[in-house]
VOZAKE-763701 format. One line per 8 residues: number of its first residue (from 0); their letters; for each residue y, x, z of N, C-alpha, C, CB. Coordinates in pm, 1 decimal, padded with zeros to 6 digits. Each point is the difference from the previous one (the first is absolute). Glycine has a CB too. Layout:
NUM = A = Y/X/Z/Y/X/Z/Y/X/Z/Y/X/Z | ...
END
This chain:
0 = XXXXXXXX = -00118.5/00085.0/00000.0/00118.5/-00085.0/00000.0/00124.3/00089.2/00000.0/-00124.2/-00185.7/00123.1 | 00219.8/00185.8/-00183.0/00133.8/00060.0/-00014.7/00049.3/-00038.9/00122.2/00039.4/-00005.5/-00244.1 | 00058.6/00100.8/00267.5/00093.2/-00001.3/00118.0/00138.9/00030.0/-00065.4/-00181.1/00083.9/00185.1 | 00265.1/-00075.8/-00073.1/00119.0/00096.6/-00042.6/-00039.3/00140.3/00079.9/00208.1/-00206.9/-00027.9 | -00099.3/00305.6/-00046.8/00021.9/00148.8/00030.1/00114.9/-00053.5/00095.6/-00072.4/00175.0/-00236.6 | 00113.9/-00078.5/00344.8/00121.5/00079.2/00087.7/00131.5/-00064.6/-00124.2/-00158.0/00299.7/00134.8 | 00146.6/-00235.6/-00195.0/00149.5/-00044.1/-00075.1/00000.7/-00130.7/00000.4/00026.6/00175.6/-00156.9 | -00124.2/-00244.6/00087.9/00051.0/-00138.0/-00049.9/00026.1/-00092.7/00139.2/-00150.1/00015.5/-00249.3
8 = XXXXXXXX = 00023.1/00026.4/00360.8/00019.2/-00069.2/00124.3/00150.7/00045.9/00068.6/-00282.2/-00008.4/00030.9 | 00319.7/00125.8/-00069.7/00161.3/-00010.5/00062.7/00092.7/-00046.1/-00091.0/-00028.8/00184.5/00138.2 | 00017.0/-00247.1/-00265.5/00112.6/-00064.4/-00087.1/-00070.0/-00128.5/00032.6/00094.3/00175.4/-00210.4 | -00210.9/-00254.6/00240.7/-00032.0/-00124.8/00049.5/00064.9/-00020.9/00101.3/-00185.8/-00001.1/-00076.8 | 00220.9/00066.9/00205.4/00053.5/00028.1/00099.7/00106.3/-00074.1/00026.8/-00086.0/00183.4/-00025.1 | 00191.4/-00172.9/-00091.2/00131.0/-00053.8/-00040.2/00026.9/-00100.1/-00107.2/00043.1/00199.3/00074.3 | -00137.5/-00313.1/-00056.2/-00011.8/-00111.3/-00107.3/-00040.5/-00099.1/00095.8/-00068.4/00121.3/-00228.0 | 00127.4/-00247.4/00210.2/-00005.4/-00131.0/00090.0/-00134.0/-00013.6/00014.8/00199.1/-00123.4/-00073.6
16 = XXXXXXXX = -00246.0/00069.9/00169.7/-00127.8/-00066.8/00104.6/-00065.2/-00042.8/-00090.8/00089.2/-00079.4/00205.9 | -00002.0/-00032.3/-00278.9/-00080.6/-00097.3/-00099.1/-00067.5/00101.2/-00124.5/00187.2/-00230.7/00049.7 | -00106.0/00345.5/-00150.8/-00034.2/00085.6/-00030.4/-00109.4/00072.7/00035.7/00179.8/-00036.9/-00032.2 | -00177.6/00086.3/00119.2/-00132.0/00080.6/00082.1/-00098.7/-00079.5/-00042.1/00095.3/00088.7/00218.9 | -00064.0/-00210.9/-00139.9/-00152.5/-00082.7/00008.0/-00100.8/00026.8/-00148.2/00138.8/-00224.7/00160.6 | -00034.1/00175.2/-00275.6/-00044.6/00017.1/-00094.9/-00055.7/00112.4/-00050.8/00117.6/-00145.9/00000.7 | -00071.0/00267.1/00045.3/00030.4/00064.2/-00115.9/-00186.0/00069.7/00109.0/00391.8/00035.4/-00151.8 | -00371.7/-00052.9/00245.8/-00147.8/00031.8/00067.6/-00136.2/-00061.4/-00018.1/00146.7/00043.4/00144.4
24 = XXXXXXXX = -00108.6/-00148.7/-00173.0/-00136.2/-00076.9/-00069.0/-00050.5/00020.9/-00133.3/00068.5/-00161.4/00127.1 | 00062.4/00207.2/-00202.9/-00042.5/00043.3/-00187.8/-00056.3/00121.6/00017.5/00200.1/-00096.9/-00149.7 | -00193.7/00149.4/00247.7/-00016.3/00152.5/00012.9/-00165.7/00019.9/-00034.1/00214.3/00040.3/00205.2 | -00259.2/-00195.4/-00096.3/-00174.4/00019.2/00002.3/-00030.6/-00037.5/-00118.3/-00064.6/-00051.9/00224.9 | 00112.8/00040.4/-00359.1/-00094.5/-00018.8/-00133.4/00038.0/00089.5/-00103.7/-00031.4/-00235.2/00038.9 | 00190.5/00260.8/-00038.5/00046.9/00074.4/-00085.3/00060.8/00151.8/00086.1/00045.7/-00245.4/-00166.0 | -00064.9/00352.0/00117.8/00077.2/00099.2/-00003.1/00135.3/00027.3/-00091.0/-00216.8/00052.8/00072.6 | 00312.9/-00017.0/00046.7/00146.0/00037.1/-00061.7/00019.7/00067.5/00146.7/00108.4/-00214.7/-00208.0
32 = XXXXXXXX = 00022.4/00321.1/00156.2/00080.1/00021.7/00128.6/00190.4/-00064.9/-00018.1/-00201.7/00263.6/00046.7 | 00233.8/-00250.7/00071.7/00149.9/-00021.5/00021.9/00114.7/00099.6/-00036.4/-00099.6/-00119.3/00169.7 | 00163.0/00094.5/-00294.2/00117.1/00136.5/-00036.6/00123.6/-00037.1/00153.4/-00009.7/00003.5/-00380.7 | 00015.7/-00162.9/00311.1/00146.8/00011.7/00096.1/00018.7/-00169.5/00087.0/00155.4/00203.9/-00225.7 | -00081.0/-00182.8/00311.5/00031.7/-00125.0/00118.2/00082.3/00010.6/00005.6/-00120.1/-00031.8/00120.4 | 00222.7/00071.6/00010.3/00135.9/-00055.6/-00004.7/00058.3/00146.0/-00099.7/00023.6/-00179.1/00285.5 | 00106.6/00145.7/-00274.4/00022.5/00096.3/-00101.3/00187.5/00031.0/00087.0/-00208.9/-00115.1/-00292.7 | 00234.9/00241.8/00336.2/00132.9/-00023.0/00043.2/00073.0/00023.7/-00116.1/-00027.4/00058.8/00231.4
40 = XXXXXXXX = 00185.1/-00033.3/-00204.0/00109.6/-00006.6/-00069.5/00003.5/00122.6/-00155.1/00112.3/-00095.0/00278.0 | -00139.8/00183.3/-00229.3/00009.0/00132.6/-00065.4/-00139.4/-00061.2/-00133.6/00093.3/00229.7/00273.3 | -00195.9/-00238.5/-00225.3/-00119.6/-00012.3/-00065.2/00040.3/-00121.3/-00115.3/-00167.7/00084.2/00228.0 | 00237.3/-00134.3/-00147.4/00026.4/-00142.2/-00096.8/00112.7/00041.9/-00128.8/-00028.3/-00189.1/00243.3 | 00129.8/00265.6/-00180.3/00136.9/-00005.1/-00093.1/-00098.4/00073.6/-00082.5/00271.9/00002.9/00130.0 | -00332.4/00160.7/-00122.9/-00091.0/00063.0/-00082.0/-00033.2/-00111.7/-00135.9/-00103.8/00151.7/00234.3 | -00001.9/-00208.9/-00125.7/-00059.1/-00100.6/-00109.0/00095.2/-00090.2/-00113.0/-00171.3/-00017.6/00199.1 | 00247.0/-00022.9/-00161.9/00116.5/-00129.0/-00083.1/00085.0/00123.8/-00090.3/00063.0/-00243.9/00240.0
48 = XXXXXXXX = -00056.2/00342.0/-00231.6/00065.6/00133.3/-00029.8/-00096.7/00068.9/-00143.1/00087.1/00041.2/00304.9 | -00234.9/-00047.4/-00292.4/-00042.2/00027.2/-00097.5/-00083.3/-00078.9/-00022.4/00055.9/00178.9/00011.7 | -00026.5/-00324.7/-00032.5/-00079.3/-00135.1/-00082.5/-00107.3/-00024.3/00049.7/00069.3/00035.4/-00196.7 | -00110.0/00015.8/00343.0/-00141.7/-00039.3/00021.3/00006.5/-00092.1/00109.3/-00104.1/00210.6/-00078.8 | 00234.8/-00288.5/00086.1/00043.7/-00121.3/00050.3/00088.0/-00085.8/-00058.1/-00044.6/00103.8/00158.3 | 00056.2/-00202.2/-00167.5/00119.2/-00090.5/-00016.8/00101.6/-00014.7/00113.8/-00150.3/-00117.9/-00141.5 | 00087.2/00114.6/00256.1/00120.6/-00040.6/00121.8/00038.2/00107.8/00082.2/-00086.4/-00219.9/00027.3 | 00183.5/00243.3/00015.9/00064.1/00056.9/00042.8/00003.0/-00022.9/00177.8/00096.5/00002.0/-00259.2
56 = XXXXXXXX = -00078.6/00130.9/00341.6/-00009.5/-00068.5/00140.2/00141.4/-00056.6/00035.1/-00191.0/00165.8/00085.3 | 00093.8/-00271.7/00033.2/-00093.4/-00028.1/00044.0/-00058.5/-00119.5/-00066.4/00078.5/00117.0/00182.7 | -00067.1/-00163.6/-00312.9/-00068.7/-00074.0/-00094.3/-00147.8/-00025.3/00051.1/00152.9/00098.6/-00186.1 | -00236.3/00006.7/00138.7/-00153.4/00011.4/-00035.5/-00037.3/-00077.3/00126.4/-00037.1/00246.2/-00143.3 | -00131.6/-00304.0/00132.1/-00063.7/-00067.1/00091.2/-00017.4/00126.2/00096.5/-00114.3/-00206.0/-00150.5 | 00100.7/00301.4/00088.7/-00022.7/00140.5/00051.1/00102.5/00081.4/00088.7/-00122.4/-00003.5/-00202.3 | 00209.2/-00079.5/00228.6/00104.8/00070.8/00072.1/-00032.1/-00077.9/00129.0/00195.0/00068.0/-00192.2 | -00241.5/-00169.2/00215.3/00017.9/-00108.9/00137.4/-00134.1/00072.1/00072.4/00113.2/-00287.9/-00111.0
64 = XXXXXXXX = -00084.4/00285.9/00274.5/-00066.8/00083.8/00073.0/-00073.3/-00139.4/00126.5/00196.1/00280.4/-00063.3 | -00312.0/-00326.1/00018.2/-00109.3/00060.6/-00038.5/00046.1/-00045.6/-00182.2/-00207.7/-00021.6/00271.6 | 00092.7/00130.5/-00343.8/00042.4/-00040.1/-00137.3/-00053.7/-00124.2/-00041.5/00017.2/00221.8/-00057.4 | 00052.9/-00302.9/-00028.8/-00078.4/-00123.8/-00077.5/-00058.3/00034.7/-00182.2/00192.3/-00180.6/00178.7 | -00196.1/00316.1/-00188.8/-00043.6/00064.9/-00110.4/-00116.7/00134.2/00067.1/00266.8/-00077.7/-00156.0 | -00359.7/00066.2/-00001.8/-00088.2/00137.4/00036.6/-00020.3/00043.1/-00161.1/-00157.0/-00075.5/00263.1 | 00122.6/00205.6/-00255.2/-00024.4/00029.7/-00162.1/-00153.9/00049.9/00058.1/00280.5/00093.7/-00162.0 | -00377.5/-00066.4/00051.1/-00104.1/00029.6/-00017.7/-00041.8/00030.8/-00093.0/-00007.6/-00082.7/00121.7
72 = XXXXXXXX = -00123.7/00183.9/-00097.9/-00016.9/00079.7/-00140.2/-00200.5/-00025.9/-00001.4/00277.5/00248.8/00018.3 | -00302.3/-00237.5/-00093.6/-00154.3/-00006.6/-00026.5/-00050.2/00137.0/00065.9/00008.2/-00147.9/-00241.6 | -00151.3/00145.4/00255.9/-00065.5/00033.6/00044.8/-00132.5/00053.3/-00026.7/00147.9/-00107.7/00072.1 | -00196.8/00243.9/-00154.7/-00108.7/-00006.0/-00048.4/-00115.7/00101.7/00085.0/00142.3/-00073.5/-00227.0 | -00252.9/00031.9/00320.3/-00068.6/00084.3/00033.1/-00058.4/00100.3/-00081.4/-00008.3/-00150.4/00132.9 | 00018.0/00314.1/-00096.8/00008.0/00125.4/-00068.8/00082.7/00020.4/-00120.9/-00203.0/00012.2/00087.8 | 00335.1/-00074.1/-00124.2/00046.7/00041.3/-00082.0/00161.4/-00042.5/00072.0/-00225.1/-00007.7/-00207.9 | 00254.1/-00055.6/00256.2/00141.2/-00027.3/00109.7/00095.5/-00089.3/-00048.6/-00002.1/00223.1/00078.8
80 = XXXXXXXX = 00095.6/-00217.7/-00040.9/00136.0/-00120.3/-00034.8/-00018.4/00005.7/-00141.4/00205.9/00038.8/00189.7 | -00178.7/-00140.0/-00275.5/-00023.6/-00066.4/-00153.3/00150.2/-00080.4/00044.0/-00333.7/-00042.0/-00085.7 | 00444.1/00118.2/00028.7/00148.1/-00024.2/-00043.5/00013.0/-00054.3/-00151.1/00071.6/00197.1/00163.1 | -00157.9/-00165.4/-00195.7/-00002.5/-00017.8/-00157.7/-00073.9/-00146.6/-00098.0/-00012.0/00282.1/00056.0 | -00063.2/-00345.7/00016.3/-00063.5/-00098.7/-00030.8/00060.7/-00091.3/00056.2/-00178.3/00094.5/-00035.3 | 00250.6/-00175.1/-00049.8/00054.5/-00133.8/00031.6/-00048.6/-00094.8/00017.7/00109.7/00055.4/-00077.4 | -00236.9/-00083.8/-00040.3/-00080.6/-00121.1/00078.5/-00106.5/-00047.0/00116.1/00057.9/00009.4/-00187.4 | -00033.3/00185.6/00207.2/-00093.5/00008.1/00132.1/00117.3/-00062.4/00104.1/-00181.0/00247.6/-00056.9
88 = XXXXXXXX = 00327.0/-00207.3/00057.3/00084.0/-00047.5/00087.4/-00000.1/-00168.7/00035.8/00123.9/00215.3/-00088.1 | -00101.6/-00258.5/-00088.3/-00020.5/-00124.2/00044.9/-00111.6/-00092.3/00042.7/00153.6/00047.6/-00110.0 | -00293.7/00010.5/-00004.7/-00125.8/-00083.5/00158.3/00045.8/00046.0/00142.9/-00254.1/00028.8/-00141.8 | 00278.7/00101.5/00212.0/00017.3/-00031.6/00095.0/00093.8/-00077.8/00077.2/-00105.8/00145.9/-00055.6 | 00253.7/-00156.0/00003.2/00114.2/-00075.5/00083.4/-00060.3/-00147.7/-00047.0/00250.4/00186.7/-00004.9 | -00301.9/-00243.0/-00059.5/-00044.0/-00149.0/-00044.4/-00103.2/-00027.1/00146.3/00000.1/00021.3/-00333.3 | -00098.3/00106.0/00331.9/-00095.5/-00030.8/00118.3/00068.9/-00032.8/00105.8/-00156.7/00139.4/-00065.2 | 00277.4/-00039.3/00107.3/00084.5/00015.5/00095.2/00055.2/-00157.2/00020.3/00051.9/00271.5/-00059.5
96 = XXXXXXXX = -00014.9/-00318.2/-00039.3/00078.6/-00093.2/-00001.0/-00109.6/-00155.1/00038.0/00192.0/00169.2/-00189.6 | -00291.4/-00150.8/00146.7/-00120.6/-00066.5/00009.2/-00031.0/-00033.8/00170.3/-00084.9/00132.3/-00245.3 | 00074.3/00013.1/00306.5/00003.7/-00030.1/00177.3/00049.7/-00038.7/00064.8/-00045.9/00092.3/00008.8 | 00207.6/-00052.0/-00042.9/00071.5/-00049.0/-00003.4/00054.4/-00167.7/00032.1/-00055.6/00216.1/-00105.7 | 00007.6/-00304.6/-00007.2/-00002.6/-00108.8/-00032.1/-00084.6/-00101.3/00098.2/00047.6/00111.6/-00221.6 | -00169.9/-00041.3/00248.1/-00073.6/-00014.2/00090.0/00062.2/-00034.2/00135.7/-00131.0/00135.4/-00138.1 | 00193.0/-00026.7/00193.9/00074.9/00026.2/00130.6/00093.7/-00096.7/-00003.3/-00028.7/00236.6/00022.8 | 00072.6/-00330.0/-00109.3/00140.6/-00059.7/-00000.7/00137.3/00053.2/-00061.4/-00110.2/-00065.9/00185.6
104 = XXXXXXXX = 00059.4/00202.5/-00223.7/00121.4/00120.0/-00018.0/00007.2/-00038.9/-00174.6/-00068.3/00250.9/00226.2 | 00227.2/-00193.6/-00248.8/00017.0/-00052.7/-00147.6/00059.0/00108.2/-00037.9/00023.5/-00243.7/00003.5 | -00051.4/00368.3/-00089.6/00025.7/00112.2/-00053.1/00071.1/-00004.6/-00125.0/-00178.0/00067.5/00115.3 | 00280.1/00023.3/-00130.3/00018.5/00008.1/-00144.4/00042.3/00144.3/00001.2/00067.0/-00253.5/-00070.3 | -00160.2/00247.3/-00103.1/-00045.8/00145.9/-00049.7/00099.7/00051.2/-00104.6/-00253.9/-00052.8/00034.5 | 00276.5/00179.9/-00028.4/00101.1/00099.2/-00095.4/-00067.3/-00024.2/-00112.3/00082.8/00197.2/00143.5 | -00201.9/-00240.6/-00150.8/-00072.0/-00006.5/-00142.6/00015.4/-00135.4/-00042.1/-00175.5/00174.6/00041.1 | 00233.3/-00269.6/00033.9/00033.9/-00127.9/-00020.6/00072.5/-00071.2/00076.8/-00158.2/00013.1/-00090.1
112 = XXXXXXXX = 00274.2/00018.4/00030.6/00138.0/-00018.6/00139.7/-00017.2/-00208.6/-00039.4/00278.9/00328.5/-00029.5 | -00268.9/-00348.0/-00047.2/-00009.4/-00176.2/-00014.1/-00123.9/-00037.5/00011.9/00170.2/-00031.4/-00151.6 | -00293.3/00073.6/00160.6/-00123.9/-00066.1/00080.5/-00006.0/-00066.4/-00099.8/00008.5/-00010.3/00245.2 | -00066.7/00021.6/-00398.3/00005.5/-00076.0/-00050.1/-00178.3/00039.2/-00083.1/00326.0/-00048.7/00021.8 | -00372.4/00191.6/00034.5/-00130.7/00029.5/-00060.9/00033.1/00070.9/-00129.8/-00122.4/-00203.0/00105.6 | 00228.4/00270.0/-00130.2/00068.4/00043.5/-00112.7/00058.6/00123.5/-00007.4/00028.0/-00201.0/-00018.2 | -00068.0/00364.1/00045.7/00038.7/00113.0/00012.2/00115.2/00062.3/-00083.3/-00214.9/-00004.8/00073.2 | 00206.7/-00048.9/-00189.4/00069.3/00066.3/-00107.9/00090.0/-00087.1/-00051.9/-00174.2/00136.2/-00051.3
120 = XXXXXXXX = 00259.8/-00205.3/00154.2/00142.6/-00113.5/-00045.8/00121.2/00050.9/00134.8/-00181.1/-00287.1/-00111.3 | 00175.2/00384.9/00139.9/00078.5/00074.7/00090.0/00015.6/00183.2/-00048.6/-00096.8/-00209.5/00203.0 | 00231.9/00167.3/-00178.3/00114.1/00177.2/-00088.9/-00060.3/00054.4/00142.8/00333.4/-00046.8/-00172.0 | -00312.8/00032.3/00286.1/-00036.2/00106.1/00071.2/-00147.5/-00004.0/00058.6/00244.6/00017.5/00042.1 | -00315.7/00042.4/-00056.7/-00152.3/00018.1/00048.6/-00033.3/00101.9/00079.0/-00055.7/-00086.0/-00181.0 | 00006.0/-00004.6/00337.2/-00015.4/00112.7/00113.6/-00139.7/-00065.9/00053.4/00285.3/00077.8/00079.9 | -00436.3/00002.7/-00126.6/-00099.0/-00051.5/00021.0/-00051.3/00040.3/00118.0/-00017.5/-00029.4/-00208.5 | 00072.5/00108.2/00246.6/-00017.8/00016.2/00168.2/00019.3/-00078.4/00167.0/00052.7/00166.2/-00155.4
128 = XXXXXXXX = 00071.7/-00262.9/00040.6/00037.3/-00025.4/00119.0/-00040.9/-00133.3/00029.3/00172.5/00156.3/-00012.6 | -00155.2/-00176.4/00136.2/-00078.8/-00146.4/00031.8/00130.1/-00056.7/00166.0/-00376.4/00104.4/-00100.7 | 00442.7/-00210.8/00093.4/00106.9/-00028.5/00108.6/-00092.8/-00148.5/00041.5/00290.8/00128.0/-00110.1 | -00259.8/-00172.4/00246.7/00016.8/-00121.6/00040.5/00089.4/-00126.7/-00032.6/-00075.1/00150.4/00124.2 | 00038.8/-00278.7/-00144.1/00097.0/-00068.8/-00058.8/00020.5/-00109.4/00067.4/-00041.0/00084.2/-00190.9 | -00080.1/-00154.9/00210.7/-00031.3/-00115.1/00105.2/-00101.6/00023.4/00077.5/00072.4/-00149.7/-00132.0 | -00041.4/00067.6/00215.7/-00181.6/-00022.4/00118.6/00014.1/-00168.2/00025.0/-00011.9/00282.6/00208.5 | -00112.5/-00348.3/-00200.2/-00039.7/-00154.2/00039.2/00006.1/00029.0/00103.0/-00131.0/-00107.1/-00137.6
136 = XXXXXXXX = 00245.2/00017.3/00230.3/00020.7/-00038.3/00114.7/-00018.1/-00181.3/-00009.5/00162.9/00246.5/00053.7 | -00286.7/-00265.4/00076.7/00031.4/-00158.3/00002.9/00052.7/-00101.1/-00185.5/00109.4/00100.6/00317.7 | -00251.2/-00015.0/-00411.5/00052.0/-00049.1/-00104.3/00088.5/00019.0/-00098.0/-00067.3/-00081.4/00122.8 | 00153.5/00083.8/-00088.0/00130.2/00081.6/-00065.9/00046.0/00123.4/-00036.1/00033.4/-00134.0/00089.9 | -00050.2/00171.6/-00227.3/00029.5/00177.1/-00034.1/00184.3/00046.6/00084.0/-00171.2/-00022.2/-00330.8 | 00116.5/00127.2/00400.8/00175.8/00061.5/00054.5/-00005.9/00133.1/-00058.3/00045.8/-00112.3/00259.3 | 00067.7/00129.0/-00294.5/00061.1/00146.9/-00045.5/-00021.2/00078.8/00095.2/00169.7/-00066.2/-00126.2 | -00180.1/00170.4/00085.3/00043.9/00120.6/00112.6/00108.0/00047.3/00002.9/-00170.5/00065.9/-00004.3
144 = X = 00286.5/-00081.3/-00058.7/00112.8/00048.0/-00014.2/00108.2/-00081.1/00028.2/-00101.5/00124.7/-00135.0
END
């Protein structure tokens, strides 16, 4: 069964409760590790600075402490992080999103910012990343934000 490594369990560390939950249960079928969770100020302007963000701080889901964003990268036993395979990214954030769904939790993916099952109708594409959006309370979807 896959686990996480030291790194990813200290960037899990810094990602909301509801997050965790999830992101610990995908763990037992699929392998991936954790690039990034919260993300402070510097890390962020970086990012919005050379296009590997749109928002600017304190914008990102990734700036709010605990974070309501996580990025993730695949996972290949004896050969290591797979940055490069996209549709390996997206079976996994779909799975992600799948447990997710389960839990009550309502995700939306850099690989499909409109949830519409549609990868390639969005200018910016971030298949890593995976944020919180809603949770079923008493029925009713609530934001996290």
């Amino acid at each position: 069964m896959p686990k996480f490594g030291r790194r990813s369990t200290k960037k899990l560390e810094t990602v909301h409760q509801d997050l965790q939950d999830v992101l610990n249960e995908a763990i037992k079928y699929v392998d991936f590790g954790i690039t990034e969770g919260h993300r402070k100020q510097e890390l962020q302007d970086f990012y919005y600075e050379t296009g590997r963000s749109k928002l600017k701080f304190p914008q990102s889901k990734h700036n709010k402490f605990p974070s309501l964003a996580v990025d993730i990268v695949p996972y290949i036993a004896g050969q290591g992080y797979d940055y490069k395979n996209v549709a390996r990214f997206h079976n996994i954030v779909y799975f992600i999103k799948g447990i997710a769904y389960a839990k009550g939790i309502e995700l939306r993916l850099g690989c499909d910012w409109d949830s519409d099952f549609e990868t390639k109708d969005h200018s910016f594409h971030d298949a890593p990343h995976l944020e919180l959006r809603s949770k079923l309370i008493n029925g009713k979807w609530e934001r996290y934000d």
